[in-house]
Backbone as CSV, one residue per row, in Angstrom:
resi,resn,N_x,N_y,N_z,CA_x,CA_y,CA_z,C_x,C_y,C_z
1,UNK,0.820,-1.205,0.000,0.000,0.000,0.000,0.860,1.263,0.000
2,UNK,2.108,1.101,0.987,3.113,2.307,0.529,3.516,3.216,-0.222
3,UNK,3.451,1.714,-1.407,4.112,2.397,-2.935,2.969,3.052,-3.411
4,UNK,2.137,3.195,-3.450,1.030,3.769,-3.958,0.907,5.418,-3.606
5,UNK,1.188,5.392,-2.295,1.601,6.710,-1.572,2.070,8.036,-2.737
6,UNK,2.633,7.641,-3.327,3.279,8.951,-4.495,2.390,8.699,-5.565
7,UNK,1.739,7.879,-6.059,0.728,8.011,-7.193,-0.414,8.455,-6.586
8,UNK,-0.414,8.549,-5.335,-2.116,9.346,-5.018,-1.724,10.838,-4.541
9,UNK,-0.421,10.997,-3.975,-0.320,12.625,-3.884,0.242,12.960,-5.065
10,UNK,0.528,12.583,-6.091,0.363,12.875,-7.500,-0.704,13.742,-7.962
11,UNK,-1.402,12.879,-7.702,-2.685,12.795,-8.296,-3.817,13.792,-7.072
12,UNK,-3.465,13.914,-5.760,-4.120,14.948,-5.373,-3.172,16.254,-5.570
13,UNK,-2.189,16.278,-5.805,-1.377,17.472,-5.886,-2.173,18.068,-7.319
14,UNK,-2.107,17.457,-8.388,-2.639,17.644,-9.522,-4.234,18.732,-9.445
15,UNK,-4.661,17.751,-8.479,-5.989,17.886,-8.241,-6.370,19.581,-8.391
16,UNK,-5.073,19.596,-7.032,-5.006,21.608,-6.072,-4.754,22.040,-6.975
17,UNK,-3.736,21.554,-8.178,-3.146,22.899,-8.899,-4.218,23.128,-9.637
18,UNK,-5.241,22.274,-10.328,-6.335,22.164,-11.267,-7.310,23.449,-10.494
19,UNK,-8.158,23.276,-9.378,-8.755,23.878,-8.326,-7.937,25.056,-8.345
20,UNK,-6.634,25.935,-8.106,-6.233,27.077,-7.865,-6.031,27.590,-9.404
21,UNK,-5.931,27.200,-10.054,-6.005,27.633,-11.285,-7.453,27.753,-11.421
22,UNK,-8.834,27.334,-11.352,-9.702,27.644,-11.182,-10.141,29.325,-10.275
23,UNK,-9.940,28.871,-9.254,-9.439,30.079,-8.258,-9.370,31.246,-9.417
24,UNK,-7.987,30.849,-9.703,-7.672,32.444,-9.593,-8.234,33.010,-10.906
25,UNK,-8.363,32.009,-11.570,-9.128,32.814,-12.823,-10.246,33.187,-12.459
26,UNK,-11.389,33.100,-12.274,-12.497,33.371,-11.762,-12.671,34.572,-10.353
27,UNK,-11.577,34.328,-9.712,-11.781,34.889,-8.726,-12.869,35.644,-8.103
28,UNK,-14.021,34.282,-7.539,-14.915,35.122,-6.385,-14.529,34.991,-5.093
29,UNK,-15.234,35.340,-4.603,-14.941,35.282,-2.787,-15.356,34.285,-2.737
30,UNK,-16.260,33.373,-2.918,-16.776,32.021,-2.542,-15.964,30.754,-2.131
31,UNK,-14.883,31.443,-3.553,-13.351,30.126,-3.671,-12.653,30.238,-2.642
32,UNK,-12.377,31.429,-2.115,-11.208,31.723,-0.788,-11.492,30.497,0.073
33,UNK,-12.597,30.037,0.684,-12.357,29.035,1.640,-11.887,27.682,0.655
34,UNK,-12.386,27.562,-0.371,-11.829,26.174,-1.408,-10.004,26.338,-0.842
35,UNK,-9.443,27.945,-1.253,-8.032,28.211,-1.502,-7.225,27.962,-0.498
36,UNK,-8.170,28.555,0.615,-7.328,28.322,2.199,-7.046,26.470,2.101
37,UNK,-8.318,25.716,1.570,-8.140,24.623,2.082,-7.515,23.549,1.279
38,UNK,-6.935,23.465,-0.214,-6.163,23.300,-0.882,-4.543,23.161,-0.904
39,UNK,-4.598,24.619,-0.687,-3.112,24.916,-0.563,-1.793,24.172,-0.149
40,UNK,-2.746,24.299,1.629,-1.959,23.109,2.502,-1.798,21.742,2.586
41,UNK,-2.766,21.645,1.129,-2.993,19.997,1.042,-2.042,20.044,-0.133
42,UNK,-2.057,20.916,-0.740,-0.738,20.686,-1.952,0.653,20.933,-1.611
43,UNK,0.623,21.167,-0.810,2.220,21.561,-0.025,2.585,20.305,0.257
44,UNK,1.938,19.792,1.524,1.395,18.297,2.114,2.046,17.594,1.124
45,UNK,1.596,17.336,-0.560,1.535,16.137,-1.534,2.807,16.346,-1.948
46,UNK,3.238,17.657,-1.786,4.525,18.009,-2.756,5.870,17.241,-1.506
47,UNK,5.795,18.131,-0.379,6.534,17.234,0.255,6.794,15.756,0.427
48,UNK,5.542,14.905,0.780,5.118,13.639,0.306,6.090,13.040,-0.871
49,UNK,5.716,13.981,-2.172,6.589,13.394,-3.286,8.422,13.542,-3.360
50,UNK,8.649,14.885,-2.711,9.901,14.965,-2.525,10.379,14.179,-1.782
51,UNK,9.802,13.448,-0.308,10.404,12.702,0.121,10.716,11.295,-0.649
52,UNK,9.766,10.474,-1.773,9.866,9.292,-2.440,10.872,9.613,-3.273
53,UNK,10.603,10.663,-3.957,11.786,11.210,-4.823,13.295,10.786,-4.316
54,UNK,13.753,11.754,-2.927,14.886,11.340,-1.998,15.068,9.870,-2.157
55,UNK,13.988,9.295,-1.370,14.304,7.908,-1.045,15.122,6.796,-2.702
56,UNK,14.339,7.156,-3.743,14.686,6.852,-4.816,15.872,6.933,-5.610
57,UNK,16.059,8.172,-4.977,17.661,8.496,-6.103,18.631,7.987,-4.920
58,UNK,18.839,8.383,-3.473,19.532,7.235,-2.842,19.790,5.793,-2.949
59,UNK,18.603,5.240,-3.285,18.818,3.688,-3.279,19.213,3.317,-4.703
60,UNK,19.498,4.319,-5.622,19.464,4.230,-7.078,20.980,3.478,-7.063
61,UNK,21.828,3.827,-6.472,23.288,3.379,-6.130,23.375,1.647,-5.826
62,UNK,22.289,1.106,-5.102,22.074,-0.240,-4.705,21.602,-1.029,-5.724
63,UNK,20.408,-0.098,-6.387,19.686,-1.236,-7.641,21.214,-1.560,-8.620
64,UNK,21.627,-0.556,-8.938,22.555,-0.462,-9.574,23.582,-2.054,-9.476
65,UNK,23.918,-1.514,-8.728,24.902,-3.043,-7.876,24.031,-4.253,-7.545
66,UNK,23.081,-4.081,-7.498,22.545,-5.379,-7.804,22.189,-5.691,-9.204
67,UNK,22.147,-4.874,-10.025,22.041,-5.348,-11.520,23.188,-6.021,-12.147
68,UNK,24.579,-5.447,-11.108,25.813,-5.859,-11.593,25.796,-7.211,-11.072
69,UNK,25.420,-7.369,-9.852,26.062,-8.786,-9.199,25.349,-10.183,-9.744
70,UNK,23.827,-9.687,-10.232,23.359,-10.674,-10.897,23.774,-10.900,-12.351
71,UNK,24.296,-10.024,-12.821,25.531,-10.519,-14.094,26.132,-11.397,-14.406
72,UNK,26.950,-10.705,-12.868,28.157,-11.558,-13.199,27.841,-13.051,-12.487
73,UNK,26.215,-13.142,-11.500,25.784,-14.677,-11.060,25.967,-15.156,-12.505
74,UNK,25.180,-15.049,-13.550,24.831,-15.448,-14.576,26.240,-15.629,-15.813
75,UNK,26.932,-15.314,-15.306,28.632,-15.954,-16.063,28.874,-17.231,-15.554
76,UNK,28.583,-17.481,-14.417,28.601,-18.739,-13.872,28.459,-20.127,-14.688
77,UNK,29.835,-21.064,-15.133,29.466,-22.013,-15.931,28.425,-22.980,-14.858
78,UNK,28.165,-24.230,-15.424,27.104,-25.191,-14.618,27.337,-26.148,-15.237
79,UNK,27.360,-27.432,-14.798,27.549,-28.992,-15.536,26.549,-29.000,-16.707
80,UNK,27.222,-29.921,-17.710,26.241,-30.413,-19.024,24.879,-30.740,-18.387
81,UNK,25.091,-31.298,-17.229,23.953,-32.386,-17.122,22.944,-32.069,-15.918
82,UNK,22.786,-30.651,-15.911,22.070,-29.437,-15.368,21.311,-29.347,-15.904
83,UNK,20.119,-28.549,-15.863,18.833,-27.694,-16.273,18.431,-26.568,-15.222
84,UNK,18.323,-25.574,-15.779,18.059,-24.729,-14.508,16.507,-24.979,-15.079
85,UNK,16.389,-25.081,-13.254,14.705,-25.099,-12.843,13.732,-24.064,-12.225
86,UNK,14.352,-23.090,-11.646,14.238,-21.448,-11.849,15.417,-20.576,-11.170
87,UNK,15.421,-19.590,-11.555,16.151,-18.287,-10.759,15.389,-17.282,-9.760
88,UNK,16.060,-16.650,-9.050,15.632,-15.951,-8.325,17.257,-14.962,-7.882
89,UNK,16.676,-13.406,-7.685,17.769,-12.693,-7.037,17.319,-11.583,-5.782
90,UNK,17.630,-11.152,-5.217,17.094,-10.279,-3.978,17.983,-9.301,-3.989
91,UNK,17.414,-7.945,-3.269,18.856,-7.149,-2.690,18.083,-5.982,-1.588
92,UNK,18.451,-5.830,-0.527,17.713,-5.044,0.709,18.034,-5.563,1.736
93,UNK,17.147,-5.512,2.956,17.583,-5.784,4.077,17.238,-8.159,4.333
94,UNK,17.879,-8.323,3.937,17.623,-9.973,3.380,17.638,-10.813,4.656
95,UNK,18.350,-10.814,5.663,19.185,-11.537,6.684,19.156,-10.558,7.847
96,UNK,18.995,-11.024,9.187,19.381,-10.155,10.386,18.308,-9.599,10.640
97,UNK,18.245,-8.109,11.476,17.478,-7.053,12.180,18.289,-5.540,12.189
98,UNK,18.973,-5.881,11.482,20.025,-4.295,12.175,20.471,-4.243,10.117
99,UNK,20.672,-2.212,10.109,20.159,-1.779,9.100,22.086,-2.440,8.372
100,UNK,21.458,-2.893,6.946,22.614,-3.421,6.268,21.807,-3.584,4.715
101,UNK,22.899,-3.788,3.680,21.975,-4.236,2.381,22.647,-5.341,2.453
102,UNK,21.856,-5.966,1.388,22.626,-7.532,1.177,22.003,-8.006,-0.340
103,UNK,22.533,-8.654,-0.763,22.690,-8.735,-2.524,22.848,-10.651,-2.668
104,UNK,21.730,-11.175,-3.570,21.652,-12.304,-3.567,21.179,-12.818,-4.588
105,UNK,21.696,-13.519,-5.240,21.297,-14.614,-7.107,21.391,-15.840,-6.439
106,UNK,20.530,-16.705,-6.879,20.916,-18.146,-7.067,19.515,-18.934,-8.330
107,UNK,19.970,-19.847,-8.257,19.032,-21.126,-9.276,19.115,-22.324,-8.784
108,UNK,17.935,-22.535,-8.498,17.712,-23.857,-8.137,17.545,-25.067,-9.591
109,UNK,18.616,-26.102,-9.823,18.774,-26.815,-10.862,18.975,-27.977,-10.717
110,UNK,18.156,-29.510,-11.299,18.122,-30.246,-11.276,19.084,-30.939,-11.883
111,UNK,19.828,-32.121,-11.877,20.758,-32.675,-12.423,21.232,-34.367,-12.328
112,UNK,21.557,-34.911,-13.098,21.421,-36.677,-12.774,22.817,-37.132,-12.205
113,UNK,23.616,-35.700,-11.734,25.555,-36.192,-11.732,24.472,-36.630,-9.558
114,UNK,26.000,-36.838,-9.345,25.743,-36.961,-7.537,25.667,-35.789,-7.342
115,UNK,26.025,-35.693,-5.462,25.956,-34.709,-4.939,27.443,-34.425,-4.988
116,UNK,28.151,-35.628,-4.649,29.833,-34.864,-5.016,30.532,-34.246,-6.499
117,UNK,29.741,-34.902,-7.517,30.160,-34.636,-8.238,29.884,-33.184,-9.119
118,UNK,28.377,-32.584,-8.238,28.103,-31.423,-8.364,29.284,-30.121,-7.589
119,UNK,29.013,-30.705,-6.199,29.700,-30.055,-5.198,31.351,-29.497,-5.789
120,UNK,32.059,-30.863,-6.502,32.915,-30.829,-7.104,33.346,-29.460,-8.253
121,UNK,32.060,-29.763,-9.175,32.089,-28.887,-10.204,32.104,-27.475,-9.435
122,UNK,31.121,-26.549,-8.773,31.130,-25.769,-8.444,32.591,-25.302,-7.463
123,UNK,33.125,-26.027,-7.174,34.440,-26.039,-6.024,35.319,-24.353,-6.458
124,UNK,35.286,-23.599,-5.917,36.416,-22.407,-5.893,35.760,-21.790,-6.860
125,UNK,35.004,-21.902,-7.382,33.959,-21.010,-8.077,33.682,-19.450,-7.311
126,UNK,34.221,-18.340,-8.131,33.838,-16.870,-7.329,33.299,-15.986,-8.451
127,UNK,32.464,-14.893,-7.700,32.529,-13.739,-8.180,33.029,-12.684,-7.342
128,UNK,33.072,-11.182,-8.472,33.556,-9.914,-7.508,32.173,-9.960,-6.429
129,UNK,33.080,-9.075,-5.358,32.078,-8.727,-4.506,31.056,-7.531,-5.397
130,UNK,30.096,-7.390,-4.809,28.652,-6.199,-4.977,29.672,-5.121,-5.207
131,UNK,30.456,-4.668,-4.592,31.363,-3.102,-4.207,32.594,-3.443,-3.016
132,UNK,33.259,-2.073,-3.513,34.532,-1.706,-2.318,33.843,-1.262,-1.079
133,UNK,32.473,-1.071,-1.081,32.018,-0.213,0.042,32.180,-0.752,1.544
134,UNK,31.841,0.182,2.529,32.162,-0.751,3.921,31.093,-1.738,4.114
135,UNK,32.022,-2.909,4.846,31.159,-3.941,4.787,30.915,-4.309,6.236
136,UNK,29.909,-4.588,6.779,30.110,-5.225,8.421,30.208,-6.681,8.875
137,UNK,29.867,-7.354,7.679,30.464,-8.696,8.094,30.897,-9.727,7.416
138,UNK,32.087,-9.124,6.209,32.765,-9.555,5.400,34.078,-10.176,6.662
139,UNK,34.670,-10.888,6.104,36.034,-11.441,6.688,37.008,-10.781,6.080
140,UNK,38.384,-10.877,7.146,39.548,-9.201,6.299,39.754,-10.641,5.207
141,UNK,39.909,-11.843,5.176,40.475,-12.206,4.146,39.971,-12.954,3.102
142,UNK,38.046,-12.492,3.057,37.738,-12.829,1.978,38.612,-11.762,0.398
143,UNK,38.271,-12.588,-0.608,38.730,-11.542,-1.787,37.713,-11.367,-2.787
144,UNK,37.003,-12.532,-2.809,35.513,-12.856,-3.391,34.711,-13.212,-2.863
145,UNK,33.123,-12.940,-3.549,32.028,-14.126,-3.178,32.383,-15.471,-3.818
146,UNK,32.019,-16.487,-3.107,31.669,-17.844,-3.166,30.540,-18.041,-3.918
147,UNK,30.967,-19.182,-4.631,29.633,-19.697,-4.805,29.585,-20.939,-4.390
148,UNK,28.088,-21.179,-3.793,27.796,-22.131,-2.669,26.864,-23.069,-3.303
149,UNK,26.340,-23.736,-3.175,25.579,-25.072,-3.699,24.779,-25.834,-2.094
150,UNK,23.819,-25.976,-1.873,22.754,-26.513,-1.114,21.721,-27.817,-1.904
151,UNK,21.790,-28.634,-1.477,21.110,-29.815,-1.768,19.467,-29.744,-0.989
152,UNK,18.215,-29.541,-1.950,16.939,-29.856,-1.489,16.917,-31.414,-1.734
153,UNK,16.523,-32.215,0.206,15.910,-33.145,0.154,14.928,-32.971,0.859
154,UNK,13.990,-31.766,1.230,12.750,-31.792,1.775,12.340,-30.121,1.184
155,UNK,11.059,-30.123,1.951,10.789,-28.572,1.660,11.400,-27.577,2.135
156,UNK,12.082,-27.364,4.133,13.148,-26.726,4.366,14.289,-26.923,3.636
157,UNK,14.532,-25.634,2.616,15.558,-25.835,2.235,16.921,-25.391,3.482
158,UNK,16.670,-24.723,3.980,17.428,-24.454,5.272,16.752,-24.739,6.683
159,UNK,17.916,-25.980,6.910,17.376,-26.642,7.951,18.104,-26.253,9.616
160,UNK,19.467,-26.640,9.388,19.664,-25.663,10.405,20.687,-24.649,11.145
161,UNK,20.916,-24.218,9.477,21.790,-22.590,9.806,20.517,-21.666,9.097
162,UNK,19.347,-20.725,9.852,19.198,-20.144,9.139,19.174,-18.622,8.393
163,UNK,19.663,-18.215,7.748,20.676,-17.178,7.115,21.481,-17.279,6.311
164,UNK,21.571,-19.026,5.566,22.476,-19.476,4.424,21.496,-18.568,3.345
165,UNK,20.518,-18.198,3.162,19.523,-17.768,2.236,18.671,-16.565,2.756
166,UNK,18.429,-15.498,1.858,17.322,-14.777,2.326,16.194,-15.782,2.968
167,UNK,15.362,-14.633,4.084,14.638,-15.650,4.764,13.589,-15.665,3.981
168,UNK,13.389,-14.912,2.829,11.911,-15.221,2.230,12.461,-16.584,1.231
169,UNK,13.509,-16.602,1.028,13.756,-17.733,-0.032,14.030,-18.981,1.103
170,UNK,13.753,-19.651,1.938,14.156,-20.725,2.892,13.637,-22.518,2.534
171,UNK,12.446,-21.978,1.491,11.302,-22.572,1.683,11.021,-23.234,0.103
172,UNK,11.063,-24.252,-0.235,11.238,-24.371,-1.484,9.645,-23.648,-1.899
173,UNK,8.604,-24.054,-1.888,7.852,-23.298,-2.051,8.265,-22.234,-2.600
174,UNK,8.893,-20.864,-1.503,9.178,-20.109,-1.912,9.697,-19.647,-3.222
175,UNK,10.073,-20.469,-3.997,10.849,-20.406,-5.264,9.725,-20.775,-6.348
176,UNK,8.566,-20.980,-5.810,7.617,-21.692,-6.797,7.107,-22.522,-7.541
177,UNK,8.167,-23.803,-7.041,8.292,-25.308,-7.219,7.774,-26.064,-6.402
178,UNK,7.485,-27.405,-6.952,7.240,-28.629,-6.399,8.146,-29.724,-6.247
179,UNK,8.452,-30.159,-5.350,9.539,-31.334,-4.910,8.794,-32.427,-5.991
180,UNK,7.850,-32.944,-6.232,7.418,-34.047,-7.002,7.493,-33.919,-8.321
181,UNK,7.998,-32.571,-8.581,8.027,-32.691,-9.922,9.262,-33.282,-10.335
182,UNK,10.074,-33.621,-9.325,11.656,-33.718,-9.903,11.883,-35.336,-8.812
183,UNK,11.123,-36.611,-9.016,11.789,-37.244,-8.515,12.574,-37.973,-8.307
184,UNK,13.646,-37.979,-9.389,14.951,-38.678,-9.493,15.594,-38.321,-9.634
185,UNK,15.649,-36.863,-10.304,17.088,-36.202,-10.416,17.583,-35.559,-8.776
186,UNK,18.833,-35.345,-8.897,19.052,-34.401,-7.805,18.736,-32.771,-8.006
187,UNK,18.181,-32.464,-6.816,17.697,-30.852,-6.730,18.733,-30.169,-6.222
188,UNK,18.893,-28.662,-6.256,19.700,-28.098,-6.129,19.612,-26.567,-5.929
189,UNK,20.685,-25.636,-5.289,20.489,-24.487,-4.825,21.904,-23.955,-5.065
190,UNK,22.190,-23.279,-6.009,23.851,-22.662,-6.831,23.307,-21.665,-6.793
191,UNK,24.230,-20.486,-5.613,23.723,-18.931,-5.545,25.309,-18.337,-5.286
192,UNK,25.057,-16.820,-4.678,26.335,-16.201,-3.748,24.909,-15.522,-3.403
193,UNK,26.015,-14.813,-2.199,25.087,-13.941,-1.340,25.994,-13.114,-0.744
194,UNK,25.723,-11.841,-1.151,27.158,-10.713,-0.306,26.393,-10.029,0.502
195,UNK,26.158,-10.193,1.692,25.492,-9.418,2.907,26.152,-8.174,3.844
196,UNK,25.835,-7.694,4.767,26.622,-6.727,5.134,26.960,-5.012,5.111
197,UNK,26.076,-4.974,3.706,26.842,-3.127,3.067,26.118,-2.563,4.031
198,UNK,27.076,-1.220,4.673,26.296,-0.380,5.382,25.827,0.795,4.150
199,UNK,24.379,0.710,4.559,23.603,1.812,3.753,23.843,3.026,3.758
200,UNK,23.184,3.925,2.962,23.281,5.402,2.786,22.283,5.792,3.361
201,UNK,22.108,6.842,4.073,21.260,7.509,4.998,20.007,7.215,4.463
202,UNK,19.727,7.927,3.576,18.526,7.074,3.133,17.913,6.286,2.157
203,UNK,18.934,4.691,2.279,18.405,3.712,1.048,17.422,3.225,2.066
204,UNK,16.134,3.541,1.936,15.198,2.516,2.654,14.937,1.770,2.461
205,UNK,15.480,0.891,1.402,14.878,-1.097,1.438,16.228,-1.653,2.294
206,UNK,16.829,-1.268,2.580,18.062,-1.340,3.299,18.176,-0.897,4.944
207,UNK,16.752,-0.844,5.284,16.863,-0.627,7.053,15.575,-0.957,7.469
């Protein structure tokens, strides 16, 4: 319902200027109470919009970097004997309670190799991080993201660390699949996830 917030003081801002332009052309005394009571409602909408405005061109820096990081997910080679079975990417406050962004690709992909021999393939597999920016819970001696690989054998896909995954993605469900559709191949979860960036005053999907 939030987002909607700037398309309706849009649209009442519109409204006032329509109404005072009325006003003043005409100008009777009748309108003065219309004018008194307008005004402050168009001030109201304008601020309203300046603030979404703000919020927007701040976080413009984040979409950004997340357009990059899912890129370079998608350079990512994958065994012959793969199929990706869908994608999914995130980027905002993903993991935790305390204000941070965090940036996340993966694909869940079915495949007839094992589990080692998947695990294998993916082995030392990286990308760049999201950014140089400060990070709060990077390690001093990472140099890259990882890429990680998770095996679905039930519907928790995270059973019991949980924070390997955004928490809206935990759940195979969540991804929009059915475990029965796939019952012989092995299932699968090939992502990175760079968590951590401290935000800009005001990226608000980020606090």
């Amino acid at each position: 319902m939030i987002f909607l917030l700037p398309f309706i003081s849009l649209f009442v801002s519109l409204l006032c200027v329509i109404v005072l332009l009325v006003i003043v052309r005409h100008r009777k005394p009748k309108h003065f109470k219309l004018l008194l009571l307008c005004s402050p409602i168009f001030v109201l909408m304008i601020a309203i919009l300046l603030c979404f405005a703000t919020l927007w061109i701040t976080s413009w820096g984040s979409l950004g970097n997340s357009k990059q990081f899912l890129h370079n997910f998608e350079q990512i080679p994958h065994p012959n004997e793969s199929e990706l079975v869908v994608s999914k990417s995130r980027s905002g406050l993903l993991v935790g309670n305390s204000n941070h962004c965090d940036f996340f690709a993966g694909q869940i992909r079915h495949s007839t190799l094992t589990q080692q021999e998947i695990t294998d393939f993916y082995q030392g597999k990286t990308i760049p991080f999201v950014s140089d920016g400060e990070n709060q819970m990077r390690f001093q001696d990472e140099t890259a993201v990882r890429v990680r690989v998770l095996f679905i054998e039930q519907e928790d896909i995270v059973v019991r660390t949980s924070g390997m995954l955004p928490y809206s993605l935990e759940k195979v469900s969540d991804w929009g699949i059915d475990l029965a559709d796939y019952p012989e191949d092995v299932l699968y979860v090939v992502y990175v996830f760079d968590v951590g960036y401290t935000p800009g005053l005001w990226d608000g999907h980020c606090h």
